[in-house]
C-alpha positions as CSV (number, residue, x, y, z in Angstrom):
1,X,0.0,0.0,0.0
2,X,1.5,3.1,-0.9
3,X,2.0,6.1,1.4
4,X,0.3,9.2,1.3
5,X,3.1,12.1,2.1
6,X,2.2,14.9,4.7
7,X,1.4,18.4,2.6
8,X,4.6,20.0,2.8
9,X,4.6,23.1,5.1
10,X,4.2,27.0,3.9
11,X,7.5,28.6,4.0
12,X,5.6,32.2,5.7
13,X,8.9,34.0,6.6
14,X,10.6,34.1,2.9
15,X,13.6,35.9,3.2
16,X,13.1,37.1,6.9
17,X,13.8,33.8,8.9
18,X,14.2,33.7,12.6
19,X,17.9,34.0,12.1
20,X,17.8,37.2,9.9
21,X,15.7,38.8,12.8
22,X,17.8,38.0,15.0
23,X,21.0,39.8,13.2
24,X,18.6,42.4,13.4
25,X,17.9,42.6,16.9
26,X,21.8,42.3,17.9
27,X,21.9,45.7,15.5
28,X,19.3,47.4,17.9
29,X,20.7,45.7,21.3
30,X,20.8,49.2,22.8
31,X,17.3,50.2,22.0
32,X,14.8,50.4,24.8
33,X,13.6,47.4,26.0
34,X,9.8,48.2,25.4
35,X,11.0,48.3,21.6
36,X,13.3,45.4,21.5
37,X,10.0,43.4,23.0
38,X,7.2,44.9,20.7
39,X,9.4,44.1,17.9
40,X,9.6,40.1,18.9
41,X,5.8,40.6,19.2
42,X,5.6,42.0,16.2
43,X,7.6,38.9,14.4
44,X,5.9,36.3,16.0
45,X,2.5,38.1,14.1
46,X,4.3,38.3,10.9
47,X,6.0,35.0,10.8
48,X,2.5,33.1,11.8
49,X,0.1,35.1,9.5
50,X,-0.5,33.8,6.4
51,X,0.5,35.0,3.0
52,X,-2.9,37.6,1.3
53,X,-4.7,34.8,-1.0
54,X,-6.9,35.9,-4.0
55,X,-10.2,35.5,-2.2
56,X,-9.1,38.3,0.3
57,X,-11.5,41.5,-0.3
58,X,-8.6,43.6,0.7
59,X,-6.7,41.8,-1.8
60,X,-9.5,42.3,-4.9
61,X,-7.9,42.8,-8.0
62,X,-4.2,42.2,-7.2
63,X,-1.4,40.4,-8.7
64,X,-0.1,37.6,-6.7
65,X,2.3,36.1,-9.3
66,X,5.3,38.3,-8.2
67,X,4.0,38.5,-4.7
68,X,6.9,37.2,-2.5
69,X,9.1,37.1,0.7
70,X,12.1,35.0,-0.9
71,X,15.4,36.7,-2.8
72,X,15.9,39.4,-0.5
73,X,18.4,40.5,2.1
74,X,18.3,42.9,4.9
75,X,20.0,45.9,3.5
76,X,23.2,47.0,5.0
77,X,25.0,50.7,4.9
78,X,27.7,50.4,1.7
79,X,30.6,53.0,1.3
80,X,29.7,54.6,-1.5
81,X,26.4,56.7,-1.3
82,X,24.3,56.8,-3.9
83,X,22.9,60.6,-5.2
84,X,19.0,60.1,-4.0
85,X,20.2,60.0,-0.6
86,X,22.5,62.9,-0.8
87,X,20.8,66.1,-0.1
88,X,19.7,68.9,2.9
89,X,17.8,66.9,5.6
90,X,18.0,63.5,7.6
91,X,19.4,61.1,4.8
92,X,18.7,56.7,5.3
93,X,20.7,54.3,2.8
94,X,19.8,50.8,3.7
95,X,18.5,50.9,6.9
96,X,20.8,53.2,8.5
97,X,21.5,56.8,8.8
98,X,24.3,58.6,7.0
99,X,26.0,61.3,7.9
100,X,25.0,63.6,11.1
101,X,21.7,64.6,11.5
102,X,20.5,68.3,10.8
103,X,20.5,71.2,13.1
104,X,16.6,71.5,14.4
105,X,15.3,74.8,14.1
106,X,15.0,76.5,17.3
107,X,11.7,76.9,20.4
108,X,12.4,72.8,21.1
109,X,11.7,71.3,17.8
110,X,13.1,68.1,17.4
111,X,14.5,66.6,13.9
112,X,16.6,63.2,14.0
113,X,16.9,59.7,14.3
114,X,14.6,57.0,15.6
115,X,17.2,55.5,16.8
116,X,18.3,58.5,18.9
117,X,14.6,59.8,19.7
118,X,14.5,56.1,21.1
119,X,16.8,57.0,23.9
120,X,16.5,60.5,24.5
121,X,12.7,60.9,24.1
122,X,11.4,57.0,24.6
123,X,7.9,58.2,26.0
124,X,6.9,60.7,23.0
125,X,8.0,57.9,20.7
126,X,5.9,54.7,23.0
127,X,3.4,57.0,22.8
128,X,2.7,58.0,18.9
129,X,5.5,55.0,17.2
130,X,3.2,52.2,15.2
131,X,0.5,52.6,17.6
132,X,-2.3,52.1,15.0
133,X,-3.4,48.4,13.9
134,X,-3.4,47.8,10.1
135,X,-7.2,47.5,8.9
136,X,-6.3,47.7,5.2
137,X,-5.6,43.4,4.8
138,X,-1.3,44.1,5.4
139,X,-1.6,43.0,8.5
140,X,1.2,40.4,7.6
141,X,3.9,43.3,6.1
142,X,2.0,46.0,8.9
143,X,4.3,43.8,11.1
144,X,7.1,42.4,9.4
145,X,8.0,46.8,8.8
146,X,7.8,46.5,12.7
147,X,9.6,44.0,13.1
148,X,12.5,44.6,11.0
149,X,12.4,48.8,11.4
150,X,15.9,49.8,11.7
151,X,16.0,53.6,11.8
152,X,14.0,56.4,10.3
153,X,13.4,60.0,10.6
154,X,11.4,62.2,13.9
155,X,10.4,64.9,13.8
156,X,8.1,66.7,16.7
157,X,7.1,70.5,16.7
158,X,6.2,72.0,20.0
159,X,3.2,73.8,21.1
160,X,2.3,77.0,19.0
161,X,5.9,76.7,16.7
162,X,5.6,77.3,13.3
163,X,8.2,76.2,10.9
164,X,8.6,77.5,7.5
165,X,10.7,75.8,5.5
166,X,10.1,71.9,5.1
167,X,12.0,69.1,6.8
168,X,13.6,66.9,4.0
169,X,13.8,63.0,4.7
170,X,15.8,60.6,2.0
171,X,15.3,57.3,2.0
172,X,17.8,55.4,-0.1
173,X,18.5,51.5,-1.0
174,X,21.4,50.1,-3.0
175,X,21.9,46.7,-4.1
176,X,19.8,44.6,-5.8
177,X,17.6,42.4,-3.6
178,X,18.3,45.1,-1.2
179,X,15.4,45.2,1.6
180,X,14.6,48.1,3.6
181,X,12.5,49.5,6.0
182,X,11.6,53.4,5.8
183,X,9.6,54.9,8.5
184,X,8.9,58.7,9.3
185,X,7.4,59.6,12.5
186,X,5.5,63.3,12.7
187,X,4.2,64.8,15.6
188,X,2.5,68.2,16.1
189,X,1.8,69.6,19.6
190,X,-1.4,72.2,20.0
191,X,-1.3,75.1,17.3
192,X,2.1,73.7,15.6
193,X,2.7,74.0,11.8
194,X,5.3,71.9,9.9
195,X,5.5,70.4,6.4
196,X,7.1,67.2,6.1
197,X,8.7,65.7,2.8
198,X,9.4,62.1,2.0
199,X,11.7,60.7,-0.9
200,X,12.2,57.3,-1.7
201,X,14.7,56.0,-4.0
202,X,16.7,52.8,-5.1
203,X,19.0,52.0,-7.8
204,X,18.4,48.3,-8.3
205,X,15.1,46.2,-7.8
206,X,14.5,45.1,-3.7
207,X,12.0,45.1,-1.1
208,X,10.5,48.4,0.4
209,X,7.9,48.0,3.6
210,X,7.8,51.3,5.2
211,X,5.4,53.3,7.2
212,X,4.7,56.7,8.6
213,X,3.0,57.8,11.7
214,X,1.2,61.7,11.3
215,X,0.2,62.8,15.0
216,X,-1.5,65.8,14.8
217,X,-2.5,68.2,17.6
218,X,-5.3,70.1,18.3
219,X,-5.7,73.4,16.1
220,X,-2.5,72.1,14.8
221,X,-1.4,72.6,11.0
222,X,0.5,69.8,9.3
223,X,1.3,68.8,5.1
224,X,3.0,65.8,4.4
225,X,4.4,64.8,0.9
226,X,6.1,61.7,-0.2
227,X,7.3,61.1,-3.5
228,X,8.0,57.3,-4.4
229,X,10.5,56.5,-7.1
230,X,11.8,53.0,-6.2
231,X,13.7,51.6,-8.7
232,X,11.7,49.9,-11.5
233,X,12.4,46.1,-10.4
234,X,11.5,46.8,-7.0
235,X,8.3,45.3,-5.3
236,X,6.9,48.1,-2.4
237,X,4.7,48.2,0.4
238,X,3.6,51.8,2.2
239,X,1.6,52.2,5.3
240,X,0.0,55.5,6.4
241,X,-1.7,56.5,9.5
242,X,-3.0,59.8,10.2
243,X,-4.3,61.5,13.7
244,X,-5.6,64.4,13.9
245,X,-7.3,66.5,16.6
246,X,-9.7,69.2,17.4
247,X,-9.9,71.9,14.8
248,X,-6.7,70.2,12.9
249,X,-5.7,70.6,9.5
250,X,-3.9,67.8,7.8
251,X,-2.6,67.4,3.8
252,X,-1.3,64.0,2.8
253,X,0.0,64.0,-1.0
254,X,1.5,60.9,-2.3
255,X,3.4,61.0,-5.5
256,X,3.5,57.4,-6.9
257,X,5.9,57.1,-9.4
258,X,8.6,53.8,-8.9
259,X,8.7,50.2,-8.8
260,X,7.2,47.1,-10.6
261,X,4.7,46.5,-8.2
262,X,3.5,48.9,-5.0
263,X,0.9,48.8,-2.5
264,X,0.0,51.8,-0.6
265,X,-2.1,51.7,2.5
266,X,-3.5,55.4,4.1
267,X,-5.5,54.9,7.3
268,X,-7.3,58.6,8.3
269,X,-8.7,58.9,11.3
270,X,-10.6,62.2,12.5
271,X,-10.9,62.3,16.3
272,X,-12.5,65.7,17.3
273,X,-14.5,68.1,16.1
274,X,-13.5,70.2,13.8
275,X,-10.6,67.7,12.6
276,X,-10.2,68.0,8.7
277,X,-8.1,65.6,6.2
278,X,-7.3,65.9,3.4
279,X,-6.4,63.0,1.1
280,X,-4.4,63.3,-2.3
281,X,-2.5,61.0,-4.5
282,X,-0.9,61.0,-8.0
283,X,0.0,58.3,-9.8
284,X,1.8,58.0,-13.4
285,X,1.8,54.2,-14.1
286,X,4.2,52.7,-17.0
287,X,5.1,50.0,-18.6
288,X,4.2,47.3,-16.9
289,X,3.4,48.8,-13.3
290,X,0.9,47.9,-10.8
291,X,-0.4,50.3,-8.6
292,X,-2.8,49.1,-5.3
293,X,-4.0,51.6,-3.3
294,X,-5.9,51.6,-0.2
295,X,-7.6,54.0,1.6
296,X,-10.1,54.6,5.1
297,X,-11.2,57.6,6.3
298,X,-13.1,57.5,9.6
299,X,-15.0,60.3,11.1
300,X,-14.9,59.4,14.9
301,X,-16.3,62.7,16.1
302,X,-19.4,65.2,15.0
303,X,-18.3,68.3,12.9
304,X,-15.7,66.5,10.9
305,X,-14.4,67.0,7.1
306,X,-12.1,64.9,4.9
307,X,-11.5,64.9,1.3
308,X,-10.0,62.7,-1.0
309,X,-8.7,63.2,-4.5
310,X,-6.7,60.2,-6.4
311,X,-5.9,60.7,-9.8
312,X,-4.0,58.3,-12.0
313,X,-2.5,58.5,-15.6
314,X,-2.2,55.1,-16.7
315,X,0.2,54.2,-19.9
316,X,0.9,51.0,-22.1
317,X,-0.1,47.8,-20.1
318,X,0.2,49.4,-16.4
319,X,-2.6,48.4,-13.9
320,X,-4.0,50.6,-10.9
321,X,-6.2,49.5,-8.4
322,X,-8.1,52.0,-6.1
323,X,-10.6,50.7,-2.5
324,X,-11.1,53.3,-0.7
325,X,-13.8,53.3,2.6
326,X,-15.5,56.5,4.4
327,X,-16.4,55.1,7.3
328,X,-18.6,57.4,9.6
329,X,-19.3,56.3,13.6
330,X,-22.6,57.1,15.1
331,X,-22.3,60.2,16.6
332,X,-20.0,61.7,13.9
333,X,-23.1,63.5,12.5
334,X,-22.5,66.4,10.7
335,X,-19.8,64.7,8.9
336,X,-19.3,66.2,5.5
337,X,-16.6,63.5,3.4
338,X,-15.6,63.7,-0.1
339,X,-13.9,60.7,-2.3
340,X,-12.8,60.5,-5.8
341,X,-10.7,58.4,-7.7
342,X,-9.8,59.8,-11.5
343,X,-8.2,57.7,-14.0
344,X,-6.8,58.9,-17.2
345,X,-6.5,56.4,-19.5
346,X,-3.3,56.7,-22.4
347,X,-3.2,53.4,-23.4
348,X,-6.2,50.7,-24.7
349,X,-4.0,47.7,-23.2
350,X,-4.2,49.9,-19.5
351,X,-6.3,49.1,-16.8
352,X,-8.0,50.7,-13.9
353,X,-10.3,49.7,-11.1
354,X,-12.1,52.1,-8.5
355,X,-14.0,50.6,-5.4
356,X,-15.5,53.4,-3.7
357,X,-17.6,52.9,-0.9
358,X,-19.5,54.6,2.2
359,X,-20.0,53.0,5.8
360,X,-22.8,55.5,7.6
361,X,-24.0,54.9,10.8
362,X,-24.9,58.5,11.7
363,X,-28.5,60.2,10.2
364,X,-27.0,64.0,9.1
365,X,-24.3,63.8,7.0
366,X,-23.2,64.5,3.9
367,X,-21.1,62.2,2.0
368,X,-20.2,61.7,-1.8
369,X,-17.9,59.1,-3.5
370,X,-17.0,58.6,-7.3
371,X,-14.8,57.4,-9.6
372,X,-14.4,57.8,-13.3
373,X,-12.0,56.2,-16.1
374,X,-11.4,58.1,-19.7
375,X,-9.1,58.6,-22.6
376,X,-7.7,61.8,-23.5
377,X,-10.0,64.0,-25.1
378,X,-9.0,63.8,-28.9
379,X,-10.4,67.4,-29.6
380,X,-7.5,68.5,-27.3
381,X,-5.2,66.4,-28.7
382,X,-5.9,67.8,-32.2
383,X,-6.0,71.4,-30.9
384,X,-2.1,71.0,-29.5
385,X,-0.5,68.7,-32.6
386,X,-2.5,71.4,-35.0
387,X,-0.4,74.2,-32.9
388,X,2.8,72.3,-34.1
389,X,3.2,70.2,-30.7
390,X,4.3,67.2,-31.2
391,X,2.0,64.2,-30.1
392,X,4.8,62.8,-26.7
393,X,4.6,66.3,-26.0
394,X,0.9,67.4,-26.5
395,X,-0.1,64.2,-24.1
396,X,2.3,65.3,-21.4
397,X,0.6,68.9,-21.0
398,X,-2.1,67.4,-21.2
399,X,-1.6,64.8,-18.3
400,X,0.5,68.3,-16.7
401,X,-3.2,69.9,-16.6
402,X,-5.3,66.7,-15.5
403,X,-2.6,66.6,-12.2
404,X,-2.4,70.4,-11.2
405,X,-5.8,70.1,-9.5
406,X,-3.9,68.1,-6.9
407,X,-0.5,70.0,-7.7
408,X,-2.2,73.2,-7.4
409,X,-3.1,72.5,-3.4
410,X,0.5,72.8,-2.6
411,X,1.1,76.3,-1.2
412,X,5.0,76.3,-1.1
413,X,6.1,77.0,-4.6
414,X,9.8,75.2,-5.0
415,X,7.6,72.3,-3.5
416,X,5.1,72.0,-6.5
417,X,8.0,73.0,-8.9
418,X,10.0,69.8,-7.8
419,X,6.8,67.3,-7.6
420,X,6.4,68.5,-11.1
421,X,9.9,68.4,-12.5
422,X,9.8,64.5,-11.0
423,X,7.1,63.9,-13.3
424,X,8.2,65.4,-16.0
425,X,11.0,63.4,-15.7
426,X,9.1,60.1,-16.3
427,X,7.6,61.2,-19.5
428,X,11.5,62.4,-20.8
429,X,12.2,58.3,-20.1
């Protein structure tokens, strides 16, 4: 009688065995102990959840061919840094910090490390660092970026400080099958005003899983930008949690531009009246390129606002995927929420899906949600090439003015000028 062999076990770690966490932790042996034991926590979750399967809602629409844990390596600092992490502002190449950090502007505002906000300021950090669960279906890589988070940027601005000019954070990775683990960490105190910038950048395909954490105060004023250009090869998760208080202002915008295939999770919750988010995102998907976004906005209090505005430009065979939830508690009334996802469509062999949707459990509200796909208007088209435009160059402007409704919401002028430099770029490739 022949023998029936036991299934063979799913390998759930990949990559990021027991062993490779624990090189990681003898890295971070001098961190708190509160840390060091949160982040064991946080691998035992990551090694025993499974791997997202295609029957996951979260998951709708998602390509799981190239969805994997194994070929990587835990990036580690090389001599030579590469250009994308070179720059004003706190600088990360592989995990680690290079070079000193910045000089913080003055009236107790605090720009550095993780790794030295760990030790010098461990309760502000135990109290704001990863403290919201991951409701977006990554609960697996929500916890292996825990796990495996190195080193990333702080910043905190005290009560009634205003900063001008914007803190600058780079996050770099060499080395192909380079993994990293990018994480910013923003909090305002009461009346503060800061602008925070993001860049992300690789120059060979790896693994990205970072995260950011956006505390903000009451009546405080924050606008954070992040502008994702991994290299092409490179396969990226992003998780984004935003706070915000009584009578806060908050402005997320999240330039997607890099790797082969990126997931991007924002989690918005509005705890106090007043509290108002808002939500943008631009995408220019090439090639290729598969774009998943994710989004919740949830209106805890009464006297809330939130508005989001995704808009992607989709080219040749690239893919984007847009969920997004407003969820509104019961006595959040007089919740007023806005969602739209735009899709401009360059290419027949493109595709986009949107999955709005509305969770109200509160009688006086007011809340919209839409989404809409279409090509570039051929009347324009036709109106530019007649002008002696040529056609590479007529859909770029054209693309130029479907964006600058988002662009246009940035108030510092070098900042829009860059965003839009970086995707002008794209088109020059």
């Amino acid at each position: 009688m022949s023998q029936v062999s036991a299934p063979t076990s799913v390998n759930l770690t990949g990559s990021f065995t027991p062993e490779a966490f624990e090189a990681h932790l003898a890295r971070v042996k001098h961190l708190p102990a509160w840390w060091l034991d949160r982040k064991r926590a946080a691998y035992a979750r990551f090694a025993s959840l499974p791997m997202p399967k295609r029957t996951d809602e979260g998951w709708r629409f998602s390509n799981f061919a190239a969805l994997t844990l194994d070929g990587f390596q835990v990036g580690r600092v090389v001599p030579d840094e590469p250009s994308s992490v070179r720059g004003p502002g706190l600088a990360f190449l592989n995990n680690a910090a290079t070079g000193a950090a910045p000089a913080a502007p003055a009236q107790g505002v605090i720009f550095d490390t993780l790794q030295h906000a760990l030790l010098q300021h461990g309760d502000l950090i135990k109290a704001h660092l990863l403290t919201q669960p991951s409701k977006l279906g990554s609960g697996k890589f929500a916890a292996l970026h825990e796990a495996f988070l190195e080193d990333g940027a702080f910043v905190f601005v005290p009560k009634g400080v205003e900063v001008a000019e914007p803190f600058i954070v780079r996050h770099g990775a060499t080395g192909a099958g380079t993994a990293v683990f990018p994480h910013t960490l923003v909090v305002l105190d009461e009346g503060a005003k800061a602008t925070v910038v993001d860049f992300f950048a690789s120059d060979a395909g790896g693994f990205a899983c970072g995260g950011n954490d956006l505390h903000a105060s009451h009546a405080a004023s924050l606008t954070y930008i992040a502008v994702q250009d991994w290299h092409r090869d490179t396969l990226s998760f992003q998780f984004n949690a935003i706070t915000a208080k009584r009578d806060t202002q908050v402005k997320s915008l999240n330039l997607h531009l890099g790797a082969r295939q990126a997931r991007h999770e924002s989690y918005s919750q509005l705890q106090a009246p007043g509290a108002h988010s808002e939500m943008l995102a631009l995408t220019v998907a090439q090639g290729a390129q598969e774009f998943d976004q994710r989004t919740l906005q949830i209106h805890q209090a009464p006297h809330t606002s939130s508005n989001l505005l995704y808009k992607n430009a989709l080219l040749d065979t690239a893919k984007t995927i847009f969920s997004g939830l407003i969820v509104v508690d019961p006595d959040a009334q007089k919740t007023d929420a806005y969602q739209s996802n735009r899709n401009l469509m360059l290419s027949d062999e493109a595709e986009a899906h949107s999955l709005p949707g509305l969770e109200i459990q509160a009688n006086d509200v007011r809340c919209t949600h839409g989404a809409t796909s279409a090509r570039v208007d051929a009347e324009q088209e036709f109106y530019l090439e007649a002008r002696g435009i040529k056609p590479a160059q007529a859909r770029e402007l054209l693309v130029f003015g479907f964006f600058e409704e988002v662009l246009g919401k940035i108030e510092n002028q070098d900042l829009h000028d860059n965003l839009a430099a970086v995707i002008r770029s794209k088109f020059k490739k």
